[in-house]
C-alpha positions as CSV (number, residue, x, y, z in Angstrom):
1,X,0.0,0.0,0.0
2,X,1.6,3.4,-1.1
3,X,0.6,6.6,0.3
4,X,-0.7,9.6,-1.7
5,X,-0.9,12.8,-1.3
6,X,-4.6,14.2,-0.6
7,X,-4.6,17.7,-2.4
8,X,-8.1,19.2,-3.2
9,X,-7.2,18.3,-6.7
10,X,-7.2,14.8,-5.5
11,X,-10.7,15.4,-3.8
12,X,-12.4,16.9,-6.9
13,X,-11.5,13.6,-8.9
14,X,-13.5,11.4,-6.3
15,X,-16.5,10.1,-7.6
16,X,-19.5,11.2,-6.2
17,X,-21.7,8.6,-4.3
18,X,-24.3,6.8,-6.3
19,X,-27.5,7.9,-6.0
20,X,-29.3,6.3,-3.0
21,X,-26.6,4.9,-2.1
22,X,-25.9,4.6,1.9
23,X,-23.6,6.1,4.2
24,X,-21.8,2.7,4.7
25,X,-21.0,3.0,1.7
26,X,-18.7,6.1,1.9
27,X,-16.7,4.3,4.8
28,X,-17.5,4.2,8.4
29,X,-14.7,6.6,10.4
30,X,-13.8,6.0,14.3
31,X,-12.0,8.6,15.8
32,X,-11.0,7.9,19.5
33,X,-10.2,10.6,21.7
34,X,-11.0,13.5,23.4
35,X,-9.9,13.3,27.6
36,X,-12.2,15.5,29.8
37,X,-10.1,18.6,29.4
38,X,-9.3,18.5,25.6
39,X,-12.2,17.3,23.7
40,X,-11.9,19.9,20.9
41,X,-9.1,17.6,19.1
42,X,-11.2,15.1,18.6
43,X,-14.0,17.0,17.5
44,X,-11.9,18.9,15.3
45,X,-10.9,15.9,13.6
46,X,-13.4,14.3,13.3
47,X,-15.4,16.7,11.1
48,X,-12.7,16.7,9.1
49,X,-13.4,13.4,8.2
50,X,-16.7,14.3,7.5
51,X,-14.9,16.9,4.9
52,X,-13.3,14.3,2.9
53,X,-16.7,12.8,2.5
54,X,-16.8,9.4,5.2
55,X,-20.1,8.2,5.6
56,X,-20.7,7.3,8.7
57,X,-19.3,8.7,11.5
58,X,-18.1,7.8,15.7
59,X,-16.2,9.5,18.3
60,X,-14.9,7.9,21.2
61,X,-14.3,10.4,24.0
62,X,-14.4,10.4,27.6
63,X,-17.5,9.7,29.3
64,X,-17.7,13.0,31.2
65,X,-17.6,15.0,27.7
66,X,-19.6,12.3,26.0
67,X,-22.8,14.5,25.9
68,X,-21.6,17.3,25.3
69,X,-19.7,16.3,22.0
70,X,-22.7,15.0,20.8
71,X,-24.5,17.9,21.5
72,X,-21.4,20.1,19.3
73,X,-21.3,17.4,16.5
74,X,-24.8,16.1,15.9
75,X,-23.6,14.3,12.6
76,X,-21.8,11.8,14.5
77,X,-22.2,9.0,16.7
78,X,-20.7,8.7,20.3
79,X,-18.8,5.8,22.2
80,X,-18.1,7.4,26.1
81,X,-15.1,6.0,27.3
82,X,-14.0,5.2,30.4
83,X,-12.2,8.0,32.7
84,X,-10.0,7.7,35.3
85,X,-10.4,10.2,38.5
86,X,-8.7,13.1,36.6
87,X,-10.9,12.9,33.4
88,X,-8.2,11.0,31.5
89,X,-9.0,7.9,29.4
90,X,-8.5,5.2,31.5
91,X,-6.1,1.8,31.3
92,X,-9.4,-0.5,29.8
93,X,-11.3,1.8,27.7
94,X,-10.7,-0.2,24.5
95,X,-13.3,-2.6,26.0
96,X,-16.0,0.0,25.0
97,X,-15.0,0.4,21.4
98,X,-14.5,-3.2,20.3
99,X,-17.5,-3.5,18.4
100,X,-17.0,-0.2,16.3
101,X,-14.1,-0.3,15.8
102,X,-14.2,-4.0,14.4
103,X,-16.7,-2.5,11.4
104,X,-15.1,0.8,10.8
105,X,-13.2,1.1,7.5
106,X,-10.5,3.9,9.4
107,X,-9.7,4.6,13.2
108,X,-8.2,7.4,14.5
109,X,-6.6,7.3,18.0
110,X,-5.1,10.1,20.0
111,X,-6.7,13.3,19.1
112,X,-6.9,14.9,23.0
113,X,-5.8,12.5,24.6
114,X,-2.9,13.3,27.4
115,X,-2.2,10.4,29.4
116,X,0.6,8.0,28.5
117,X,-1.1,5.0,30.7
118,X,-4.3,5.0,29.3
119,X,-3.6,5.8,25.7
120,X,-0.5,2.9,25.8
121,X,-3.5,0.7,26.7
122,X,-5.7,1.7,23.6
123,X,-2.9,1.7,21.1
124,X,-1.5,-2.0,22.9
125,X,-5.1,-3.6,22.6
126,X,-6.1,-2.0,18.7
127,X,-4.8,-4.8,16.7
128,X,-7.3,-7.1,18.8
129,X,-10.1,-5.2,18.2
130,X,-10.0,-3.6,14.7
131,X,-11.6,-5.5,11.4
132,X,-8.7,-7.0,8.9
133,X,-9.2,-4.4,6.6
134,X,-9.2,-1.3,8.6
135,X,-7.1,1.6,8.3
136,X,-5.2,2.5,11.5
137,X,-4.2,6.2,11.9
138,X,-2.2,7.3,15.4
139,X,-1.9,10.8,15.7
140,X,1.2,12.4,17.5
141,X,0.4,11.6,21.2
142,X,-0.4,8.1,20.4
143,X,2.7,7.2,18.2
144,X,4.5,8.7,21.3
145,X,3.6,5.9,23.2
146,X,3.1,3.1,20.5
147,X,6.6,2.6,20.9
148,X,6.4,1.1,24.2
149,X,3.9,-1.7,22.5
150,X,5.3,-2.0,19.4
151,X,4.9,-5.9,19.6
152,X,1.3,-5.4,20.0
153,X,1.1,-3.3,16.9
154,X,3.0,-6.0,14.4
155,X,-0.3,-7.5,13.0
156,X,-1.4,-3.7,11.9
157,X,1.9,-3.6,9.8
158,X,1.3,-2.7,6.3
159,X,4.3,-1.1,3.8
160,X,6.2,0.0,7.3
């Protein structure tokens, strides 16, 4: 698989969607994210994938934000995720995106997320929990600490 540049050049060459065709059928994005105090990332991103035309849409954020960002982006669905006591995702939170992330066509993780323990968790336990053909993007914070699970990570490995 070789990466490509996306220009708006690119964008404008996309075909439309058929007519009456369904959302599924323009992808289904997860983007996981968004801790108590930093939920903007997430939401930031993830209407950005809306821009580039996916389908159906899911945030994973923490559960004391959940309502809130569903509130600020009605076009998606949302996944609360665990918290610890300070509002950051907490070590087990993967647990409560298994299922969509096992259908989505592209995952996000890291967007507002700021603590190493919890995140290290999500990034150890994605390759258990996302569908053979998905696309796995880990934004800065989460390739920070993908190093420490690396061997975890080895069945997402594609033109490393």
């Amino acid at each position: 698989m070789s990466a490509e540049t996306v220009t708006p050049n690119f964008l404008r060459d996309w075909p439309l969607p058929e007519p009456g065709a369904g959302k599924y059928g323009r992808g289904q994005v997860l983007v996981v994210g968004g801790a108590a105090r930093t939920p903007g990332a997430a939401m930031l991103s993830a209407l950005a994938a809306l821009r580039v035309g996916a389908g159906r849409l899911t945030l994973a954020v923490g559960r004391s934000i959940a309502n809130e960002v569903a509130v600020a982006v009605p076009e998606s669905g949302v996944e609360p995720l665990d918290e610890d006591a300070d509002g950051h995702v907490a070590v087990g939170a993967i647990e409560g995106i298994a299922t969509s992330a096992a259908s989505a066509d592209a995952l996000l993780v890291g967007p507002g997320l700021d603590e190493p323990n919890g995140t290290r968790d999500l990034v150890a336990g994605l390759a258990d929990v996302v569908g053979p053909q998905t696309t796995v993007v880990l934004d800065a914070f989460a390739l920070g600490v993908a190093a420490d699970v690396r061997d975890r990570l080895e069945p997402l490995r594609v033109g490393w």
